[in-house]
VOPAGU-2260 file (C-alpha; in pm, 1 decimal, decimal comma):
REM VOPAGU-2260
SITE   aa  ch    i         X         Y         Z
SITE  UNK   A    0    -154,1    1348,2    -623,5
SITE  UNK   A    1    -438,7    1516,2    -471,9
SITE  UNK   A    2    -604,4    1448,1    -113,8
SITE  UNK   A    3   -1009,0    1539,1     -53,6
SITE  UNK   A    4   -1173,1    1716,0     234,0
SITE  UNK   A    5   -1233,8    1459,7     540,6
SITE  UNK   A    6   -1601,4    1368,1     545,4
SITE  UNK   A    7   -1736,2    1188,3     864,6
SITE  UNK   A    8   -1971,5     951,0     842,1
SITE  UNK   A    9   -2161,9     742,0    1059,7
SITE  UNK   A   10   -2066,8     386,2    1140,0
SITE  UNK   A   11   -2059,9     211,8     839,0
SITE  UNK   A   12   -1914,4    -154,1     780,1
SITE  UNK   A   13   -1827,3    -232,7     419,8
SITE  UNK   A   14   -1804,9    -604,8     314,8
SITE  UNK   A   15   -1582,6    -638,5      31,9
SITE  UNK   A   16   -1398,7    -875,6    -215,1
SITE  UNK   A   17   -1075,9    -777,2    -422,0
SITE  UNK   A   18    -986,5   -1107,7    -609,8
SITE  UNK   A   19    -642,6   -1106,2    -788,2
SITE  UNK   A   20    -561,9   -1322,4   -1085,2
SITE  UNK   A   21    -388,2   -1623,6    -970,3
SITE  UNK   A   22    -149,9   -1656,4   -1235,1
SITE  UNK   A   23      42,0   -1347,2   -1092,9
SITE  UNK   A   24     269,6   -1227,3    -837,8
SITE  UNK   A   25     346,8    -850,9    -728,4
SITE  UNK   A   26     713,1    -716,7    -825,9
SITE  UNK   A   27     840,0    -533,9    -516,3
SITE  UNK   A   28    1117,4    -218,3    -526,2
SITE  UNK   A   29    1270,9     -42,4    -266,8
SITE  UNK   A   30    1468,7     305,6    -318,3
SITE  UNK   A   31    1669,3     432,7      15,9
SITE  UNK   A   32    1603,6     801,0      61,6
SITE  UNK   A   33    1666,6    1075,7     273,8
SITE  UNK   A   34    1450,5    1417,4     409,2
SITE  UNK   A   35    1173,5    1339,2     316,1
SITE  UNK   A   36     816,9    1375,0     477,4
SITE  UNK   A   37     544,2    1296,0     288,4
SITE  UNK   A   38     511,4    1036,1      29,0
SITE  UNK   A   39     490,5    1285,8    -288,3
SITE  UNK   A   40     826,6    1395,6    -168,9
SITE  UNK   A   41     974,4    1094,3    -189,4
SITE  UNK   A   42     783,7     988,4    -552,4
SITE  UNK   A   43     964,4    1393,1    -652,2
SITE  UNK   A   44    1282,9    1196,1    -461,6
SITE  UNK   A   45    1343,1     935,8    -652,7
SITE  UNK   A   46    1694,1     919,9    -873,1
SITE  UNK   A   47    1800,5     621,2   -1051,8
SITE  UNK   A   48    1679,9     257,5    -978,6
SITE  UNK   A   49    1573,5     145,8    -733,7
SITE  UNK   A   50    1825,7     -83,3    -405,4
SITE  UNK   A   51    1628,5    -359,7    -394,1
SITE  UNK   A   52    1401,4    -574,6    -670,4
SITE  UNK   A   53    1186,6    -871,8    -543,4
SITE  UNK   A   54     812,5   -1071,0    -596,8
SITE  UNK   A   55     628,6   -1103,0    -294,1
SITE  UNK   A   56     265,1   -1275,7    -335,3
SITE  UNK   A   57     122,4   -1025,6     -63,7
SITE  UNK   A   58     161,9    -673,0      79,6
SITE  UNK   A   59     185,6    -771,1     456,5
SITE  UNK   A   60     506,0    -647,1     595,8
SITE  UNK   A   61     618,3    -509,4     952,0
SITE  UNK   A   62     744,7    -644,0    1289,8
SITE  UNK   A   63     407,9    -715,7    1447,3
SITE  UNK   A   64     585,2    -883,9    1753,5
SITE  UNK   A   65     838,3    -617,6    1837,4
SITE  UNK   A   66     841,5    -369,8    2087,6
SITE  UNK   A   67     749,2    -120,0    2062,2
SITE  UNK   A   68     490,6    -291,9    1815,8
SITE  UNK   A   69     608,3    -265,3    1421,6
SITE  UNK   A   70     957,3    -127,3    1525,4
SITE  UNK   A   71    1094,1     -11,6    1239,3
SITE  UNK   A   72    1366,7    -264,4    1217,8
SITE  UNK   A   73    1587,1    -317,7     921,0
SITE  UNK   A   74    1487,5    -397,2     598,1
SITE  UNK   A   75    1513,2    -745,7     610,7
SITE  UNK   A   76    1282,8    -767,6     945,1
SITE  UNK   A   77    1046,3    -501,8     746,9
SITE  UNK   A   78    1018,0    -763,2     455,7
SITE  UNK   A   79    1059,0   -1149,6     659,3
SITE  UNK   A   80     832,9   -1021,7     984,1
SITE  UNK   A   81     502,7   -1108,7     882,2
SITE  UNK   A   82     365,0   -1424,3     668,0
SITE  UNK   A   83     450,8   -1250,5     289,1
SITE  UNK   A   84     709,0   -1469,6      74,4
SITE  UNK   A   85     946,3   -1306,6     -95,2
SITE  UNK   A   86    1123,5   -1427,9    -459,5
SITE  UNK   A   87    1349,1   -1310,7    -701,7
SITE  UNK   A   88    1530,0   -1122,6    -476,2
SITE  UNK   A   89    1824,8    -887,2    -682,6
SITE  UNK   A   90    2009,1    -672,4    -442,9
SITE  UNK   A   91    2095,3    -409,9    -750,8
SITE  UNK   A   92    2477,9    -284,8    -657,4
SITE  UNK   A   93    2389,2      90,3    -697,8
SITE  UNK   A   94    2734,3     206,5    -537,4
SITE  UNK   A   95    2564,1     355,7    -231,0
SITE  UNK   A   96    2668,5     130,9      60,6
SITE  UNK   A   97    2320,0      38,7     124,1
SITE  UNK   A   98    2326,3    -302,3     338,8
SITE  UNK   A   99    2004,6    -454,8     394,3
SITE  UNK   A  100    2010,7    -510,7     793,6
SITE  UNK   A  101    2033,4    -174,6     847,7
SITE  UNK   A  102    1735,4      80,2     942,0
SITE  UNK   A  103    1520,0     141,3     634,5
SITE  UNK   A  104    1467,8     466,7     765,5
SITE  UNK   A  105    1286,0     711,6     502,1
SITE  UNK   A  106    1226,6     499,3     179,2
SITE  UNK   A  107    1001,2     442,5    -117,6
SITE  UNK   A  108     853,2     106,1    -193,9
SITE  UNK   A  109     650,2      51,6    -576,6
SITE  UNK   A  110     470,4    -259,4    -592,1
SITE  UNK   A  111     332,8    -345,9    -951,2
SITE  UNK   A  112     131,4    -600,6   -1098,7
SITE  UNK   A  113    -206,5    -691,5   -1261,1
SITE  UNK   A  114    -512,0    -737,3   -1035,0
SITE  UNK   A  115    -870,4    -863,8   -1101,6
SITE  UNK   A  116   -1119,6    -603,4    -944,2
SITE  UNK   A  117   -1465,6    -698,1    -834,3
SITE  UNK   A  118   -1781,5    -548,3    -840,3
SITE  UNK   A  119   -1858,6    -381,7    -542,8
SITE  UNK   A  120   -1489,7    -539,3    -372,3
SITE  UNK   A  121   -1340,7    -289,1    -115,1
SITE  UNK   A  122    -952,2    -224,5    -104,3
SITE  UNK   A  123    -805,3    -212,0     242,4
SITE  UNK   A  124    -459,2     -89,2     308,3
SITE  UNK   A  125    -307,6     -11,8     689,4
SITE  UNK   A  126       6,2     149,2     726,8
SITE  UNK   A  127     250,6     384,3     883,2
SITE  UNK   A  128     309,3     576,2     674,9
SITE  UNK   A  129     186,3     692,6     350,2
SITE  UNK   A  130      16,1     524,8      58,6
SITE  UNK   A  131    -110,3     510,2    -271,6
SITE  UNK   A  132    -327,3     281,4    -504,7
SITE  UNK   A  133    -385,5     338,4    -849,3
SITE  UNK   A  134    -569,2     124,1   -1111,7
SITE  UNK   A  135    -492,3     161,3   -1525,0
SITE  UNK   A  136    -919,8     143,1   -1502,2
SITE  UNK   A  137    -877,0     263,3   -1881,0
SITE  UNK   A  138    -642,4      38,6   -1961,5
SITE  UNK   A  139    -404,4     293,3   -2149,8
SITE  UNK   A  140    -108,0     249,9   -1939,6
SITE  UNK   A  141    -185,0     640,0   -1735,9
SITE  UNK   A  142    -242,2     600,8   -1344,2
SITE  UNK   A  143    -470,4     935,8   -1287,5
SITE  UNK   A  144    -595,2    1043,9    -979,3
SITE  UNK   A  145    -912,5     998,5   -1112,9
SITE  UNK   A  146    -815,9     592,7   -1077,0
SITE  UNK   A  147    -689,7     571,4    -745,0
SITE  UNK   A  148    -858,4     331,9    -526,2
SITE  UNK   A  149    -718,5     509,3    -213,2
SITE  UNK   A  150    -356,2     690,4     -82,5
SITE  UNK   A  151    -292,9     918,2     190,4
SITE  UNK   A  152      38,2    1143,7     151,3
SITE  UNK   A  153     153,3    1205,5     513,8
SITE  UNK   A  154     264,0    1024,9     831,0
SITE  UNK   A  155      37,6     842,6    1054,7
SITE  UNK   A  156      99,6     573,5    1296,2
SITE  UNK   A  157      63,5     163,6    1290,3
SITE  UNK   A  158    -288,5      27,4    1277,0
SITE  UNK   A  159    -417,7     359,8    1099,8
SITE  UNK   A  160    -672,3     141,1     811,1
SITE  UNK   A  161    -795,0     293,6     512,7
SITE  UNK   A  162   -1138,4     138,8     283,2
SITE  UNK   A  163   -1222,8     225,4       5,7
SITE  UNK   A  164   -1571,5     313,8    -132,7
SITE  UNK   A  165   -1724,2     -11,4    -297,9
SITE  UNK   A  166   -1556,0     -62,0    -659,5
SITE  UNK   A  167   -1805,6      75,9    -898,1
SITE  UNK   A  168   -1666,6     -23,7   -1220,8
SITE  UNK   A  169   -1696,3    -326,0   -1476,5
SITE  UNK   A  170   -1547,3    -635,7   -1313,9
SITE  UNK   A  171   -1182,7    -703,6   -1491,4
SITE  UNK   A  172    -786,7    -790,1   -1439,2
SITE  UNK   A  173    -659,7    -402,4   -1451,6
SITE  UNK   A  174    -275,7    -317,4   -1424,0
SITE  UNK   A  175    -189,5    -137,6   -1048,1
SITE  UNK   A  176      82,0      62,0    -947,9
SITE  UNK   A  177      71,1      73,1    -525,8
SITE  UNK   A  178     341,7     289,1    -325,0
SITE  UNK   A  179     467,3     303,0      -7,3
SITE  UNK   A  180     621,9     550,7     217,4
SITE  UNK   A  181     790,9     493,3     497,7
SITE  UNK   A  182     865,0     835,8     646,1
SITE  UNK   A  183    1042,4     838,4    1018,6
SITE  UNK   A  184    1259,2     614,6    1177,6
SITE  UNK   A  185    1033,5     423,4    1453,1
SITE  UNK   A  186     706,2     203,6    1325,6
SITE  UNK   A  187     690,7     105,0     993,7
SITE  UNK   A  188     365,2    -136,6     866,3
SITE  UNK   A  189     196,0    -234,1     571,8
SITE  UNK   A  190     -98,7    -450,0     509,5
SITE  UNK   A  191    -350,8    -441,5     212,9
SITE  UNK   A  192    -586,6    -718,9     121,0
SITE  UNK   A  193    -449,4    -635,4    -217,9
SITE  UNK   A  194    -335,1   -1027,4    -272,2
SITE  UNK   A  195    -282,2   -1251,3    -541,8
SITE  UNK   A  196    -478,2   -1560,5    -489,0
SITE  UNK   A  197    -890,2   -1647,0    -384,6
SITE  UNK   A  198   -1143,6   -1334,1    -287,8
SITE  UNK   A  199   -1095,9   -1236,8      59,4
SITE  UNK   A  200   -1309,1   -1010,1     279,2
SITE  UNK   A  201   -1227,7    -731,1     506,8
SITE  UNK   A  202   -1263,8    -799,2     805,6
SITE  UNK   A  203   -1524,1    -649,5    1083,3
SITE  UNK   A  204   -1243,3    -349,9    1267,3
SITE  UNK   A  205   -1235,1    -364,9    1606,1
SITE  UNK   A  206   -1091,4     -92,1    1815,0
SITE  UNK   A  207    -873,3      87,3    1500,8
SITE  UNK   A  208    -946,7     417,9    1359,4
SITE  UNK   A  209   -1062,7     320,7    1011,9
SITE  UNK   A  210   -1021,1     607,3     725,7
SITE  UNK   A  211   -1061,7     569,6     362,1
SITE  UNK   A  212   -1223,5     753,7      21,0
SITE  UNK   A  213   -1226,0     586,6    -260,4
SITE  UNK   A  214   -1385,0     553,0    -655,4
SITE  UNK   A  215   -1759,5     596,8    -751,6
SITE  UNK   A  216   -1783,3     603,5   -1098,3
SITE  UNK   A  217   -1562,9     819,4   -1192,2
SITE  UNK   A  218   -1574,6    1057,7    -914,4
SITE  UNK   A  219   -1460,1    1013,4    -498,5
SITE  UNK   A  220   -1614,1    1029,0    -218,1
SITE  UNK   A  221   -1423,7     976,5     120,0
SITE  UNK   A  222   -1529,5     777,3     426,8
SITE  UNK   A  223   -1349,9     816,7     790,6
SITE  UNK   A  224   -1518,4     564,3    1058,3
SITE  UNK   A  225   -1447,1     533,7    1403,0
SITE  UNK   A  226   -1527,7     193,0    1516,5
């Protein structure tokens, strides 16, 4: 999964609408792992299926109320801590001792579904740590770098917000594939306006860094704003 150079850019609010098809829900995994940094790492990681299987009809998880704010907190708080509601939870008996009210530590979350992209919408993800969003934009079942919305491989801390570029292509329901790294036992967030349900805008930042790169056509650029 390849990263572009940083570009810096004036200040530059982006409006935006990402409508998803009402009729679905996102399917949720979690995989436990272990030393690993980045979120490629942990992709190259995985082995087997994954701990934990579940539908959630939003990607907004973390502790916001904790202290320090997002503490990592088990997986339980990581899923229940925010306003997402969680279904079809399996808790898949792997052998492995994994109990979920324990620190989720370094893990790999892949969210899947089928999303209706808009014209000129924006994606907006914030997390700590890594991300990435890809979109089957062909619609032949391949998630190329050339179709990812946005990701960023590494750690960063809570509150770090990533837009992408205004969605250039043909207005449609497209298949996604989103992951989630969670790389170091302290914070752990993640929020994306990446939601079942009516359009819904991003809103105006206020004192966050705001990062993000995302698809023109079929080529990126990338846009980092301080607010």
């Amino acid at each position: 999964m390849s990263l572009l150079k940083k570009i810096v850019y004036p200040v530059i609010f982006m409006a935006a609408t990402i409508q998803a098809a009402n009729a679905f829900t996102i399917h949720g995994e979690y995989y436990d792992l272990q030393n690993v940094s980045t979120l490629s790492e942990a992709q190259a990681a995985i082995a087997g299926g994954p701990q934990l299987e579940f539908d959630t009809d939003k990607l907004e998880f973390g502790r916001p109320n904790a202290t320090p704010t997002f503490d990592i907190g088990t997986v339980d708080e990581f899923l229940t801590g925010m306003t997402a509601t969680i279904t079809n939870r399996v808790d898949n008996d792997l052998g492995d001792g994994i109990d979920f009210d324990h620190y989720m530590g370094e893990s790999l979350w892949r969210f899947t579904g089928t999303a209706q992209l808009v014209n000129g919408g924006v994606l907006s993800v914030t997390s700590d740590d890594g991300f990435a969003a890809g979109f089957d934009l062909n619609m032949d079942g391949i998630f190329e770098d050339t179709e990812e919305l946005s990701s960023f491989d590494g750690l960063q801390p809570p509150g770090s917000t990533w837009l992408s570029d205004p969605f250039a292509g043909v207005t449609g329901t497209y298949a996604f594939e989103f992951f989630y790294f969670e790389g170091h036992e302290t914070q752990a967030q993640l929020i994306s306006n990446l939601v079942p349900g009516a359009p819904i805008s991003v809103p105006e930042p206020a004192s966050i860094l705001l990062l993000g790169f995302g698809l023109a056509g079929l080529g990126f650029s990338r846009r980092k704003v301080k607010a």
